[in-house]
C-alpha positions as CSV (number, residue, x, y, z in Angstrom):
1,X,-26.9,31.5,-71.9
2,X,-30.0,30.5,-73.5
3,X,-29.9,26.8,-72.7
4,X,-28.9,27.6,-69.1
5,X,-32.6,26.0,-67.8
6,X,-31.3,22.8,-69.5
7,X,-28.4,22.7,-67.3
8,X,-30.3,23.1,-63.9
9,X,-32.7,20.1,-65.2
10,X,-29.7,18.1,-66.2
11,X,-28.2,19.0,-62.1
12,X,-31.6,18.4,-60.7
13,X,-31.7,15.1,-62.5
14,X,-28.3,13.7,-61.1
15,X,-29.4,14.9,-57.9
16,X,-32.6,13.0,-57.9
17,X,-30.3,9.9,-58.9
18,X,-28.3,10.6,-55.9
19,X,-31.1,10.9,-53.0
20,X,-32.8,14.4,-53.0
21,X,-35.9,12.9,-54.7
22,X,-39.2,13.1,-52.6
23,X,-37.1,15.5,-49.9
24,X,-34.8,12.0,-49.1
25,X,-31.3,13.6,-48.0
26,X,-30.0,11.2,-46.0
27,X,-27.0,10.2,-49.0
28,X,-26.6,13.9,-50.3
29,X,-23.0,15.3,-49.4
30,X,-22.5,18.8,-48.5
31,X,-21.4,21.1,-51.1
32,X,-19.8,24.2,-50.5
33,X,-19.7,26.5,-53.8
34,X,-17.0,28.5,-53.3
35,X,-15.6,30.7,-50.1
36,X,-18.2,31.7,-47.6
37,X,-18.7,34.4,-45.0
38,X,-19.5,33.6,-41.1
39,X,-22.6,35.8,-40.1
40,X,-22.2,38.0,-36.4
41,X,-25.4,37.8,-34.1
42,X,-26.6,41.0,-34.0
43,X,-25.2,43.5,-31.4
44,X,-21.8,41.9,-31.7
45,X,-18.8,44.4,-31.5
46,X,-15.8,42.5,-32.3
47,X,-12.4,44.2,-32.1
48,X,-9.1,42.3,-33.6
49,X,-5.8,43.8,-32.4
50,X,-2.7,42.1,-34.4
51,X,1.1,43.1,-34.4
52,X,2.3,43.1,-38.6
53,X,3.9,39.8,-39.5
54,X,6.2,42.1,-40.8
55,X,8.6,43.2,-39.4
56,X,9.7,46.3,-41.2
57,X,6.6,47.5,-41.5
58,X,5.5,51.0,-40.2
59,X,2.2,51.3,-40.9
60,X,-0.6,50.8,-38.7
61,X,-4.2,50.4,-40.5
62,X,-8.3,49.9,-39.2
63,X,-10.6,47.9,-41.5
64,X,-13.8,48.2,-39.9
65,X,-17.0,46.4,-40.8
66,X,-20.6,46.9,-40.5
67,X,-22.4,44.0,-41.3
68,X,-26.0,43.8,-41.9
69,X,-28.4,40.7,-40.3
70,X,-30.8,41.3,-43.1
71,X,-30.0,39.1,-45.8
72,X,-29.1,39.9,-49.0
73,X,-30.7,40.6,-52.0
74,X,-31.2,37.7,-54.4
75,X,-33.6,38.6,-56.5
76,X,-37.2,38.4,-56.9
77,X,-39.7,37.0,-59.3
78,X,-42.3,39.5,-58.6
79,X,-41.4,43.4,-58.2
80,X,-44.8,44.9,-57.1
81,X,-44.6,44.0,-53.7
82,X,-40.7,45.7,-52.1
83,X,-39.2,43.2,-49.9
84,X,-36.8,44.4,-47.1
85,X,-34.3,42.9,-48.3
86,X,-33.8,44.7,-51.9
87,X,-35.0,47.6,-50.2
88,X,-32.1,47.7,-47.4
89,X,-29.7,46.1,-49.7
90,X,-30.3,49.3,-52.1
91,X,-30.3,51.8,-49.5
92,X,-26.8,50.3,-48.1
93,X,-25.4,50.7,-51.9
94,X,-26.8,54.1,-52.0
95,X,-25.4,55.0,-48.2
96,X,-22.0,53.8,-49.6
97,X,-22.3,55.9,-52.9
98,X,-22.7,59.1,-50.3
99,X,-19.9,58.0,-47.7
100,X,-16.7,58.1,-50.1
101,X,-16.1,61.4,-50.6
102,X,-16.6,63.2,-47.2
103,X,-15.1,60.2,-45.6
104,X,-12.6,60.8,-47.6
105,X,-12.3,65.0,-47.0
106,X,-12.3,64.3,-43.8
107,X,-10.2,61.8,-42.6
108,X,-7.8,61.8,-45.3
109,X,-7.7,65.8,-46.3
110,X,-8.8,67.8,-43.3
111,X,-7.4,65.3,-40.7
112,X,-4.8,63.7,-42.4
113,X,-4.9,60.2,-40.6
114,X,-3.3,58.7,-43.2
115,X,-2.7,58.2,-46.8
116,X,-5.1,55.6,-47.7
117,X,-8.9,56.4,-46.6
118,X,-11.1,54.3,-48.6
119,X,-14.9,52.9,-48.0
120,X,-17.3,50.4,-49.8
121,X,-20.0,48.8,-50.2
122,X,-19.4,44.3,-49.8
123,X,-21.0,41.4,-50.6
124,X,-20.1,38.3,-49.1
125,X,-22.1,35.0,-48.8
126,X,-22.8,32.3,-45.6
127,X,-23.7,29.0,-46.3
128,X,-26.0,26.7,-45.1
129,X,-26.0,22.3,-45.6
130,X,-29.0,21.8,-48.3
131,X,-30.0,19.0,-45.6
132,X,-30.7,21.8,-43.1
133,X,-33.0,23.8,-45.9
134,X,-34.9,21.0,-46.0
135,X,-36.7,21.5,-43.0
136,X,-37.5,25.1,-43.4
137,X,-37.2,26.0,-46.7
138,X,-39.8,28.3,-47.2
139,X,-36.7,31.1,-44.5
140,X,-33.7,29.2,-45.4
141,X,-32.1,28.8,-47.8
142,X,-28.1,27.3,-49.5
143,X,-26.4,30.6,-49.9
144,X,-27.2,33.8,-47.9
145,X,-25.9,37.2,-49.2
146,X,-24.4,39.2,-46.5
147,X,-24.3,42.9,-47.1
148,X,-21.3,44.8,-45.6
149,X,-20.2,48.5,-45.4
150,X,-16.3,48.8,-45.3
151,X,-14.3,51.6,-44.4
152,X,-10.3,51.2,-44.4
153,X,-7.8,53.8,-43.3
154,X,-3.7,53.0,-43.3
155,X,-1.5,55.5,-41.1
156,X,2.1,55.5,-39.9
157,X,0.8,59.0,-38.0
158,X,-1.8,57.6,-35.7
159,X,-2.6,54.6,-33.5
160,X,-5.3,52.4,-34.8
161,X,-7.2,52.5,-32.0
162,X,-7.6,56.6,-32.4
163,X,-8.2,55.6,-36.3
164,X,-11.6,53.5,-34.7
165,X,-12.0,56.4,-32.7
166,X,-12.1,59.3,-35.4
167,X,-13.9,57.2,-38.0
168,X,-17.1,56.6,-35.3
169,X,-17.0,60.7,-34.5
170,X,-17.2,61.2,-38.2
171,X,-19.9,58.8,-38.7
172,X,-22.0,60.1,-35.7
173,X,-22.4,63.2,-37.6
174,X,-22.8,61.9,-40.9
175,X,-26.1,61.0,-39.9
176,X,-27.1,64.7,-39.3
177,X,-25.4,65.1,-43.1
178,X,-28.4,62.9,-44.0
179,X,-31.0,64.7,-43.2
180,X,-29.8,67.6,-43.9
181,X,-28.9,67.2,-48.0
182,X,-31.2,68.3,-50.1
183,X,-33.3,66.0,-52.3
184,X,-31.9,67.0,-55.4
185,X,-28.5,66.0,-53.9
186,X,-29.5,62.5,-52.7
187,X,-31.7,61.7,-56.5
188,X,-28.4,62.8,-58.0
189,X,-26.7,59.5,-56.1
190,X,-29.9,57.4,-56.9
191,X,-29.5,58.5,-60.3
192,X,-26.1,58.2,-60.8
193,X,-25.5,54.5,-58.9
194,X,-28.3,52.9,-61.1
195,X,-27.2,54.0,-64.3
196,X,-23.9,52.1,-63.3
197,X,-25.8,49.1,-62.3
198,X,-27.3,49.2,-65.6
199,X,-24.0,49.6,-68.0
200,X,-23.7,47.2,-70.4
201,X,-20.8,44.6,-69.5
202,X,-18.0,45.7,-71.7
203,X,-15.7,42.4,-71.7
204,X,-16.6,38.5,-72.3
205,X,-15.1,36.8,-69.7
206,X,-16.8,39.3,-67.2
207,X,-20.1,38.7,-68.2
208,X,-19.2,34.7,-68.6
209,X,-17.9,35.1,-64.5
210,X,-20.9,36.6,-63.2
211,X,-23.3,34.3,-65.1
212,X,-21.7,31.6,-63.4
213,X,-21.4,32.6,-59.9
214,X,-24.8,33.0,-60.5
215,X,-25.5,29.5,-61.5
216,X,-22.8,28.5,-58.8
217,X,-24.3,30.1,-55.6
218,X,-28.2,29.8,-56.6
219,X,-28.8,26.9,-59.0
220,X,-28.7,24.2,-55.9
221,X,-31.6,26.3,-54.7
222,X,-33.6,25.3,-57.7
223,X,-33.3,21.1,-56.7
224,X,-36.8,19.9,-56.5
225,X,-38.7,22.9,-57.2
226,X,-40.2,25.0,-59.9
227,X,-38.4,28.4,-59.2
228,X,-35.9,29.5,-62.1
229,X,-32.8,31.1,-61.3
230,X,-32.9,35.1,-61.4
231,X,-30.8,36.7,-64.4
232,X,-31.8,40.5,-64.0
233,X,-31.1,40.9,-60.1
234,X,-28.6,44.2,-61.2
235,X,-32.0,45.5,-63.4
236,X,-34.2,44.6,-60.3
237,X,-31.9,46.6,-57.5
238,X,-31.5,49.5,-60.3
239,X,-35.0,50.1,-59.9
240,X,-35.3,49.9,-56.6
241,X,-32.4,52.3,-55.9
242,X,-34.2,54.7,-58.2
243,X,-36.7,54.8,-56.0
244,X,-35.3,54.8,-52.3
245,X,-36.6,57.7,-49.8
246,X,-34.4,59.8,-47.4
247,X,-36.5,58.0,-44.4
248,X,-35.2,54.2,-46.0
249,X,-32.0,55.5,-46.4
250,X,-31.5,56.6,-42.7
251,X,-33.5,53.2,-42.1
252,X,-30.7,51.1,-43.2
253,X,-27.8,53.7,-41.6
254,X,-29.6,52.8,-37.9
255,X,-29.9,49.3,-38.7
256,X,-26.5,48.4,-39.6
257,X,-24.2,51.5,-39.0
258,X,-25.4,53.8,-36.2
259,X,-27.8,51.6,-33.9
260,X,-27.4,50.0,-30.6
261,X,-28.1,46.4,-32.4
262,X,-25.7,46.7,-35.2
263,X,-22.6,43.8,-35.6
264,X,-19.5,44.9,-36.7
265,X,-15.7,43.8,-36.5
266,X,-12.9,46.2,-36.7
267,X,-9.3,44.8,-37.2
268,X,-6.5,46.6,-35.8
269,X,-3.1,46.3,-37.4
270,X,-0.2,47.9,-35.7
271,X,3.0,48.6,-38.0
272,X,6.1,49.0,-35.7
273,X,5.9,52.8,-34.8
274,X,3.2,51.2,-32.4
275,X,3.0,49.9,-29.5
276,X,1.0,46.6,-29.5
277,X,-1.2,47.4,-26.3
278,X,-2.2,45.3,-23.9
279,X,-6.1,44.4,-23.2
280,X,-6.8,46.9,-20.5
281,X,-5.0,49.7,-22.1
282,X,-7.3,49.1,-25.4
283,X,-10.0,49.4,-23.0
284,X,-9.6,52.6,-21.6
285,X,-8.9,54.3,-25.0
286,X,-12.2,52.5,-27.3
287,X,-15.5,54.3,-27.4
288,X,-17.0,51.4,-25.0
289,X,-18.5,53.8,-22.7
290,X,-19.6,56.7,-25.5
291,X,-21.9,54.3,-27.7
292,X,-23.1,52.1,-24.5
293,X,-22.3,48.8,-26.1
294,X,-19.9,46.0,-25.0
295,X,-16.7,45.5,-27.1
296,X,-15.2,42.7,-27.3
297,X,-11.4,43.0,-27.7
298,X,-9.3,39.8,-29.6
299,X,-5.7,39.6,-29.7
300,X,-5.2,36.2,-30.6
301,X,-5.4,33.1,-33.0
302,X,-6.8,31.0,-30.1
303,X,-9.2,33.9,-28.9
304,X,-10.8,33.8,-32.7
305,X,-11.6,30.4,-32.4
306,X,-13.1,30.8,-29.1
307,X,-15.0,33.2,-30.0
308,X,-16.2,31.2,-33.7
């Protein structure tokens, strides 16, 4: 991947051909590279409730979402100044690193909601027209990375609107668990997440797929200007996680888990042991009133694109 600057210039020089020279736009087509995300405005709590397509199916499930409205971290060419953005980005893969297992003891062994209890940290990515960059392109930018904390549970036992339910109670008091662990516990998490951001990609074609998403998301960015494409973004966030604070960490858990401001979307899938409830009766049994914020409850196609 040496001659991968040579490859930009060659892009950069068919664009120029094609109407992005001197900032001219007005003949550049849109180019999406690859799927994309939609962004929430912040605040948003968006609840999907769907019957299964299938029939036969008993199980009900919950993924819920927590998406951040800081974007992404892309990388940077200078590390001595922490941007919020790597440092939020790191604190959410740390957070993540945390959540699994007691999310897992507690819903899944001590409860027993279900037999699949399972949490993440996402990526995903929201794209913008290079035409609209052009005016702002100091903030904006072609691709946005949107960071997203994920937590699915699948039951045939309990309703999935008592799944949303149990997985907020546990995650009110997981704050508490966050202050309370000790700093040994929390540097062995740092410790342990950035040595497996640092492992050495074992297999070819991996290494060849992440080089090129790279150069696929990012390399548009580079069109008509002097900044090179970032190749050591996993070295970069390593670092950073290796030095994240307990204060950052609960930082990022009020910003995109916990707080009144956060967006997230929970979809609701109901197997046939449940009833598919009406609007009102979804109402009455969500945690609307408890965490003061309004929900906004979807139960169809047309209500999606409404709501888009």
């Amino acid at each position: 991947f040496l001659q991968t600057q040579s490859i930009i210039n060659k892009a950069t020089s068919r664009s120029e051909g094609n109407g992005i020279k001197n900032g001219n736009v007005d003949n550049l087509h849109t180019w999406i590279p690859g799927p994309f995300e939609r962004a929430l405005r912040q605040g948003e709590d968006v609840h999907l409730h769907f019957q299964s397509q299938n029939s036969e199916e008993q199980n009900g499930a919950v993924r819920m979402t927590f998406q951040s409205q800081t974007p992404g971290f892309k990388g940077c060419h200078d590390m001595s100044s922490a941007n919020e953005s790597m440092v939020q980005t790191a604190a959410l893969r740390v957070l993540c690193h945390i959540l699994k297992e007691p999310l897992f003891n507690q819903l899944r062994t001590k409860e027993q909601l279900g037999y699949v209890v399972s949490s993440g940290y996402y990526i995903d990515y929201s794209f913008q027209s290079w035409s609209s960059c052009q005016a702002n392109r100091a903030v904006a930018s072609a691709i946005t990375p949107i960071n997203s904390v994920v937590i699915n549970v699948l039951s045939k036992k309990v309703p999935p609107p008592v799944i949303t339910r149990r997985i907020d109670d546990f995650l009110d008091s997981f704050r508490q668990k966050l202050i309370e662990m000790n700093e040994e516990e929390i540097q062995s998490h740092t410790n342990s997440l950035s040595k497996k951001l640092l492992k050495p990609i074992q297999k070819l074609h991996t290494e060849v797929d992440d080089h090129f998403s790279n150069i696929r998301r990012y390399s548009p960015e580079c069109i008509d200007c002097d900044i090179p494409l970032i190749w050591n973004r996993n070295e970069q966030l390593a670092k950073a996680i290796e030095g994240l604070s307990r204060s950052e960490l609960l930082h990022a858990f009020d910003a995109v888990i916990a707080g009144k401001k956060r967006s997230r979307v929970v979809s609701h899938v109901y197997g046939n042991k449940f009833n598919f409830q009406s609007t009102n009766s979804i109402q009455k049994n969500s945690n609307e009133g408890k965490v003061g914020r309004k929900i906004c409850h979807i139960q169809s196609i047309s209500e999606i694109f409404q709501k888009r």
